[in-house]
C-alpha positions as CSV (number, residue, x, y, z in Angstrom):
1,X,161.9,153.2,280.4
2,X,159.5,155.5,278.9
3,X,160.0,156.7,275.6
4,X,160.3,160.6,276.3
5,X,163.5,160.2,278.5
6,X,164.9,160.3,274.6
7,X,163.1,163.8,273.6
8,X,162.6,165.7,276.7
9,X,165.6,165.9,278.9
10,X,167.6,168.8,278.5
11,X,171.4,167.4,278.5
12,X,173.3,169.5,276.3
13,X,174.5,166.5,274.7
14,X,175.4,168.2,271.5
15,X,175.8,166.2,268.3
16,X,174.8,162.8,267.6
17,X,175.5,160.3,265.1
18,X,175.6,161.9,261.2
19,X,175.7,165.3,263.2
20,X,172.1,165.4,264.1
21,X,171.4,167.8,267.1
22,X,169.6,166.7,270.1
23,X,166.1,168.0,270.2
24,X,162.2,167.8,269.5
25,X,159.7,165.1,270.8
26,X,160.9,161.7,271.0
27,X,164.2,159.7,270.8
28,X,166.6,161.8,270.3
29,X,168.9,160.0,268.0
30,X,166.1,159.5,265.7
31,X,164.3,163.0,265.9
32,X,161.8,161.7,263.9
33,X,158.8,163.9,264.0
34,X,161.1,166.3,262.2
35,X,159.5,168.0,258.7
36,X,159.6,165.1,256.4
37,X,162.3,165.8,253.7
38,X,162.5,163.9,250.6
39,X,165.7,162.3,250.2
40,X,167.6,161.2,247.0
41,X,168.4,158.0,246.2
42,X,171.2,156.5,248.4
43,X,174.7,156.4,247.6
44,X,175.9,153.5,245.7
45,X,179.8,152.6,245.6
46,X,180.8,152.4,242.1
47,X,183.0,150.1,240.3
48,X,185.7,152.5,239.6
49,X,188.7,150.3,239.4
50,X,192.1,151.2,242.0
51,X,194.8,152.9,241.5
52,X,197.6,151.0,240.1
53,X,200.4,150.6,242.8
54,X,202.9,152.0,240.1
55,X,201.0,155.4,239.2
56,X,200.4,155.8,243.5
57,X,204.4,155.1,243.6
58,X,205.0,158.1,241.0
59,X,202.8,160.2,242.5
60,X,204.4,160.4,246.2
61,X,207.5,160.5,244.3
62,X,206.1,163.7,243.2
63,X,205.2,165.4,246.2
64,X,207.1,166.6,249.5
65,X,208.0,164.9,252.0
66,X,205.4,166.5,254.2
67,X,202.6,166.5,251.6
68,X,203.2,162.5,251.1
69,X,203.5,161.9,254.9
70,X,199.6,163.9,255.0
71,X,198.0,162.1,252.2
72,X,199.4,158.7,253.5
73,X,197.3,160.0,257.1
74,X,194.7,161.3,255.1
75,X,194.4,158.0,253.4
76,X,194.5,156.1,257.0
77,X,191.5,158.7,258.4
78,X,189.0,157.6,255.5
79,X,190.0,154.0,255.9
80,X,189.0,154.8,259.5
81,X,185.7,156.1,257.9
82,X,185.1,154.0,256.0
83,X,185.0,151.2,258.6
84,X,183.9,152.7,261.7
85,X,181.7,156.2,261.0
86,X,178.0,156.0,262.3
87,X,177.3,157.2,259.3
88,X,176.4,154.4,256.6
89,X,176.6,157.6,254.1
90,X,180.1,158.7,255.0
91,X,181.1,155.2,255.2
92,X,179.7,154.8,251.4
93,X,181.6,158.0,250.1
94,X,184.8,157.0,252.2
95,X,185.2,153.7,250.2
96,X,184.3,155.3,247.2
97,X,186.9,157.9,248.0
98,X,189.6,155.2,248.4
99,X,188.8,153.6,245.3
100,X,188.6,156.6,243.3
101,X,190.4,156.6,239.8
102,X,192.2,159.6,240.9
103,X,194.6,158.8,243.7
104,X,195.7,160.8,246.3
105,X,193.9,163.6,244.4
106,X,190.5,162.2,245.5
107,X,191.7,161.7,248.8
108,X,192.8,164.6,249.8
109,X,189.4,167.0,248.0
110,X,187.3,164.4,249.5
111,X,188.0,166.7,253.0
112,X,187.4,169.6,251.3
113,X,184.2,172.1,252.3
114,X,181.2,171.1,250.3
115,X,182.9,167.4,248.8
116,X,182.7,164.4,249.6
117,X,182.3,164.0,253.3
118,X,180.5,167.4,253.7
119,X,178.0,166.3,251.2
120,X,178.0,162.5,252.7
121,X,176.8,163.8,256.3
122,X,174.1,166.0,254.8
123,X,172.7,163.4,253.3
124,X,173.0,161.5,256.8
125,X,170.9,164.1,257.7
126,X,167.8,163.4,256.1
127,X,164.7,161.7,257.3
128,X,164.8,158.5,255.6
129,X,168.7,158.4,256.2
130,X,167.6,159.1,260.1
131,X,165.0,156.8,260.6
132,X,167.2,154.0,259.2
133,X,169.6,154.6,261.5
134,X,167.0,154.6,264.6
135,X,166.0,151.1,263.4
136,X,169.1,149.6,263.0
137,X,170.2,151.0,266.5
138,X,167.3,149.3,268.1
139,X,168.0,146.4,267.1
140,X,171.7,146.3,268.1
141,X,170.9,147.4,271.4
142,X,167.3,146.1,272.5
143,X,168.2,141.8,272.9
144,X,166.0,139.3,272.2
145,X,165.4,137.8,275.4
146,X,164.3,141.2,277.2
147,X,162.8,142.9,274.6
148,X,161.5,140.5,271.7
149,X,158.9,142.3,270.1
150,X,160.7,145.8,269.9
151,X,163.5,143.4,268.0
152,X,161.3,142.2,266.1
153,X,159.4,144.7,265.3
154,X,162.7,146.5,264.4
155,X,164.4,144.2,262.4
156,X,160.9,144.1,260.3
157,X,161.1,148.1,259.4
158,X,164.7,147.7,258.4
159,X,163.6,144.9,255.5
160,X,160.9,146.8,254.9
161,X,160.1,150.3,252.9
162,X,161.0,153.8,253.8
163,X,157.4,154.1,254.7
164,X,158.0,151.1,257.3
165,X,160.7,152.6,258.8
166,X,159.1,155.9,259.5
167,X,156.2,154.3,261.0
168,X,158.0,152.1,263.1
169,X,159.6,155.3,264.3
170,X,157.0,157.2,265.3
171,X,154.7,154.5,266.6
172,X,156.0,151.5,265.7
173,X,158.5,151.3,268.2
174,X,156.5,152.5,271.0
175,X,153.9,150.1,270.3
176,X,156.3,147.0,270.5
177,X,158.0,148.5,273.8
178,X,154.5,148.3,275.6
179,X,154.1,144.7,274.4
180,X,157.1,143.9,275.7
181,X,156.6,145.8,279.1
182,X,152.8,144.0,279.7
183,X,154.4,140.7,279.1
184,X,157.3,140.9,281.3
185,X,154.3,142.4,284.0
186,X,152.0,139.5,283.5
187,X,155.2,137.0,284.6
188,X,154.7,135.3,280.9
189,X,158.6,135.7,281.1
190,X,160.7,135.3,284.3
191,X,160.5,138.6,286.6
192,X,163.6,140.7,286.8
193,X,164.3,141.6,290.3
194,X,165.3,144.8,291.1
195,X,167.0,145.6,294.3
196,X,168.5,148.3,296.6
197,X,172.2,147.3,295.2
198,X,171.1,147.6,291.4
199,X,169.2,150.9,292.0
200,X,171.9,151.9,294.2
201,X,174.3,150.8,291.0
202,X,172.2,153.1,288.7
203,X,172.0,156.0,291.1
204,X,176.0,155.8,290.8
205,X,175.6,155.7,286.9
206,X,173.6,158.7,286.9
207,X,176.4,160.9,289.1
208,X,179.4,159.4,287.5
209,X,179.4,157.7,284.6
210,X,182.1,159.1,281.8
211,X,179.4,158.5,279.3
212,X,177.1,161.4,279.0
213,X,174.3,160.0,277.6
214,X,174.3,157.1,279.9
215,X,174.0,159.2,282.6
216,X,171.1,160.4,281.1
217,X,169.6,157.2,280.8
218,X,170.3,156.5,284.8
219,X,168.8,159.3,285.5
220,X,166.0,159.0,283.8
221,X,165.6,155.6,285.6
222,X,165.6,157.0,288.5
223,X,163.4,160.2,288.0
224,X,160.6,161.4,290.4
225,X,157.8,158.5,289.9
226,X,160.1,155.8,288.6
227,X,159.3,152.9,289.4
228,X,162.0,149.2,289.3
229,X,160.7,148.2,285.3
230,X,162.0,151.4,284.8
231,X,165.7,150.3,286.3
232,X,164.8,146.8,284.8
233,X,164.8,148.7,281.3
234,X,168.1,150.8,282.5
235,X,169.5,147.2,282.5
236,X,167.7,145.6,279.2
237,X,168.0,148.3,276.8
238,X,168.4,151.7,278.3
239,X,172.5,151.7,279.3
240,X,173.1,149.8,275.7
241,X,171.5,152.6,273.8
242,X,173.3,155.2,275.9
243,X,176.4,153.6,275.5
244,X,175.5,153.4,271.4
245,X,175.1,157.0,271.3
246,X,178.0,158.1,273.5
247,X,180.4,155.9,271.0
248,X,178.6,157.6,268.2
249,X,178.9,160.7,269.2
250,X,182.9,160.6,269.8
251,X,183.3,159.1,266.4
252,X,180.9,161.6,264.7
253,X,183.1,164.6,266.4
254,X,186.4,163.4,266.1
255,X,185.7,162.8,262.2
256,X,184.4,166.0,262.1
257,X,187.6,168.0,263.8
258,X,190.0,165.9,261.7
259,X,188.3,166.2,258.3
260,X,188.7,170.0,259.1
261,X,192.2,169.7,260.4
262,X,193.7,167.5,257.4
263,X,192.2,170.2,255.1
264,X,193.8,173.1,256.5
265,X,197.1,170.6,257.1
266,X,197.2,170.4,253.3
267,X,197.2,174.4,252.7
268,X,199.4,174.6,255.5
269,X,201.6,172.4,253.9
270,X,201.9,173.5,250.2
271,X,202.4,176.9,251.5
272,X,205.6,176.2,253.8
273,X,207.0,174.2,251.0
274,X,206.3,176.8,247.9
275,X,207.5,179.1,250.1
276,X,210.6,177.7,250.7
277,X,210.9,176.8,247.4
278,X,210.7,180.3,246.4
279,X,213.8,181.3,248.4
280,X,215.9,180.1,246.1
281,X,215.0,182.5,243.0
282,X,213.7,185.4,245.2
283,X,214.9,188.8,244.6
284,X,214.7,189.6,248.2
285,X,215.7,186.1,250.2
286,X,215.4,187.9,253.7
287,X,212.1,188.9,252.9
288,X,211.1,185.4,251.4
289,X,213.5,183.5,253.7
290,X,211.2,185.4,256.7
291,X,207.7,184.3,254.7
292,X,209.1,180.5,254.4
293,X,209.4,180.6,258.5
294,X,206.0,182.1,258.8
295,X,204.8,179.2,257.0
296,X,206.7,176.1,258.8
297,X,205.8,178.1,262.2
298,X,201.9,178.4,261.0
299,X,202.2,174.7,260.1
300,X,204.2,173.6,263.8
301,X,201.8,175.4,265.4
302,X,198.7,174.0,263.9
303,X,200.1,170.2,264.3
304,X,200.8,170.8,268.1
305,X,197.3,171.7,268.7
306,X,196.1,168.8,266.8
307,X,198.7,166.6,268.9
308,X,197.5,167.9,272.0
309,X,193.8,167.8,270.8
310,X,194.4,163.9,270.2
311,X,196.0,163.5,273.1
312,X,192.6,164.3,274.8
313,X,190.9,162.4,272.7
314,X,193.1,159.4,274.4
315,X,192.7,159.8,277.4
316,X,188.4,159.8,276.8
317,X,188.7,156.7,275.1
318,X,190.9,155.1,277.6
319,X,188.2,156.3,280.5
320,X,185.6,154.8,278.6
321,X,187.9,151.3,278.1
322,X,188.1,151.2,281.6
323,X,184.3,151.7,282.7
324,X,183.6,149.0,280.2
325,X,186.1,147.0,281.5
326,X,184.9,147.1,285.1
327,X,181.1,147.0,284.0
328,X,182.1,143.7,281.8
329,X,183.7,142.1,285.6
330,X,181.1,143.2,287.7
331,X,178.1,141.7,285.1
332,X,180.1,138.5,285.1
333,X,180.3,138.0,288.7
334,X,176.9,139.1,289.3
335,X,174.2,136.4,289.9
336,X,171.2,138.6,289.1
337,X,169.8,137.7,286.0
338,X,169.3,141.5,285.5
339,X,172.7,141.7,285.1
340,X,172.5,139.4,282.1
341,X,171.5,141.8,279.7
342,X,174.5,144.6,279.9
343,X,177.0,141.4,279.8
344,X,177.6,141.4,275.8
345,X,177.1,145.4,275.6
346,X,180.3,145.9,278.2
347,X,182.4,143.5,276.7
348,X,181.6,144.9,273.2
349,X,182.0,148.6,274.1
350,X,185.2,147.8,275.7
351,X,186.7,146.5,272.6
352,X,185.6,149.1,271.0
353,X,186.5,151.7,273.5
354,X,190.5,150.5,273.3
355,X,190.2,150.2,269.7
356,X,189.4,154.2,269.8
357,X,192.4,154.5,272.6
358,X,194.8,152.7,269.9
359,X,193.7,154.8,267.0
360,X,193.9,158.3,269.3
361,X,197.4,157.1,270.4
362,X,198.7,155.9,266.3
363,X,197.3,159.7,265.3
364,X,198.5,162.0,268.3
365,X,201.8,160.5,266.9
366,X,200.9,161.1,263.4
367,X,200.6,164.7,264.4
368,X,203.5,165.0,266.5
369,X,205.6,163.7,263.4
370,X,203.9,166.4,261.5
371,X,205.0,169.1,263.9
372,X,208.3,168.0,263.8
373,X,208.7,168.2,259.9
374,X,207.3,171.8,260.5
375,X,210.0,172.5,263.3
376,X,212.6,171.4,261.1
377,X,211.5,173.6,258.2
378,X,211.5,176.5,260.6
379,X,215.5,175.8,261.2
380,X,216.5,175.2,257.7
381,X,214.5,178.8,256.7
382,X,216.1,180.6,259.5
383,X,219.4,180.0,258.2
């Protein structure tokens, strides 16, 4: 598979991981031959020592019932982060977040504009941070035994300097791919054969698959000219780095919504319940009676749409579990050695894939609770 298929074709793809846009000359979730910007020094999780259980015990004891029920989700969703974000940046300020001196305090600003997971993807965002991130992506998705010495040359740049890692990007990597393409040419490792049933396979890839960018990559396959290395390559590397970036890019957006959803669930929050709370001493209590059901409705309404947002975001992941699922069967049932090399990727992104389908499902219901709360507050402010 030729190396422009990553720069060139026009897909509309959107955001990839650390919130890089698609675009420019080459692969396009490393965008290297961007203007070079110096980055600071990367972020380093500090020693702060955790919270005590008994001060985190007085401090829900402190807050509402609907403020403690968002900062125990909020506290879930960086967990999340911290474990699973493409992002080794946001992963970095998540644990630091959740081992801040501070509590739920530091929880809670760490979704804030401009804090700590604002300022984490920015610095995602920078050249050194992105060409990292190429490196260590081809070498999770480029196998040993088909492509040798872009894994090794890979592996190599992530050991080595900044300066390494940029060069491996922008020639580095191309360099090693050729090697690897002339030897599998010259028969010094055992031919891949490609036939009307695995280009016929691709072709079905390229018009159906529920990953977007792997139906790039089948499409680039099979482009005017193609010729079978480049379906060999669909099969070695190609669908495994497509599949990389599609899981990427779900996890990069759905951190993004929710980091901007929990924020504004936190205003929403405080609001309904100081407005209620104000009922009680107001001079006017139809008037603040009326402004404490504003609140609870604002509050329902934005939970629902959450809800229905995750709800969506199940049924994605639960598409992409199932592709996986039947891409794991048919490459253990095949007896093409070209099937060999997506074997590992399916099973892998299926786990993954129902993992994401579990997580969508825990917080649609997390949000539906929410909603709830809100609907309740509504009745008691209506009177």
């Amino acid at each position: 598979m030729s190396r422009q298929w990553w720069g060139t074709r026009a897909l509309g793809i959107g955001v990839l991981a650390c919130g890089i846009a698609i675009g420019g000359v080459g692969p396009a979730w490393a965008d290297a031959h961007a203007a070079t910007v110096a980055a600071p020094s990367s972020v380093v999780v500090t020693g702060v020592s955790s919270v005590s259980e008994g001060r985190v015990e007085g401090e829900r004891q402190a807050l509402s019932p609907e403020l403690a029920a968002a900062v125990e989700e909020a506290r879930r969703q960086v967990t999340s982060m911290a474990k699973t974000h493409p992002a080794a940046e946001v992963r970095t300020s998540a644990w630091n977040a959740l081992r801040s001196s501070r509590g739920d305090e530091a929880l809670l600003e760490w979704f804030a504009p401009g804090a700590g997971f604002d300022y984490a993807k920015q610095r995602a965002r920078e050249t050194r941070a992105r060409n990292k991130a190429f490196c260590e992506r081809v070498a999770a998705t480029h196998t040993a035994g088909f492509s040798p010495e872009v894994r090794a040359a890979a592996t190599r740049a992530l050991k080595g300097s900044a300066a390494e890692q940029a060069a491996f990007v922008t020639t580095g990597y191309a360099q090693a791919q050729q090697l690897d393409r002339t030897a599998r040419e010259s028969g010094e490792r055992q031919r891949l054969e490609v036939t009307a049933k695995e280009r016929g396979f691709v072709r079905d890839r390229a018009d159906q698959d529920v990953g977007e960018q792997v139906r790039g990559a089948a499409r680039w396959a099979l482009r005017p000219g193609a010729a079978d290395t480049d379906v060999a390559e669909f099969f070695g590397y190609g669908w495994a780095t497509g599949a990389a970036l599609d899981l990427e890019a779900y996890r990069t957006q759905a951190a993004d919504t929710e980091a901007v959803r929990h924020y504004t669930l936190t205003r929403l929050v405080r609001e309904a319940t100081d407005a209620e709370a104000a009922v009680l001493d107001a001079a006017d209590a139809a008037k603040a009676r009326a402004e404490a059901e504003r609140a609870w409705e604002a509050l329902s309404e934005h939970s629902d749409a959450a809800r229905r947002a995750w709800l969506a975001e199940q049924a994605a992941a639960t598409a992409q579990a199932e592709n996986w699922r039947a891409v794991a069967a048919l490459s253990r049932e095949s007896a093409q050695e070209l099937w060999k090399s997506i074997s590992a990727t399916a099973e892998t992104n299926q786990k993954a894939w129902a993992g994401e389908q579990s997580r969508a499902q825990e917080v649609a219901a997390f949000w539906q609770a929410m909603h709830d709360r809100a609907q309740d507050g509504e009745s008691r402010t209506r009177g």
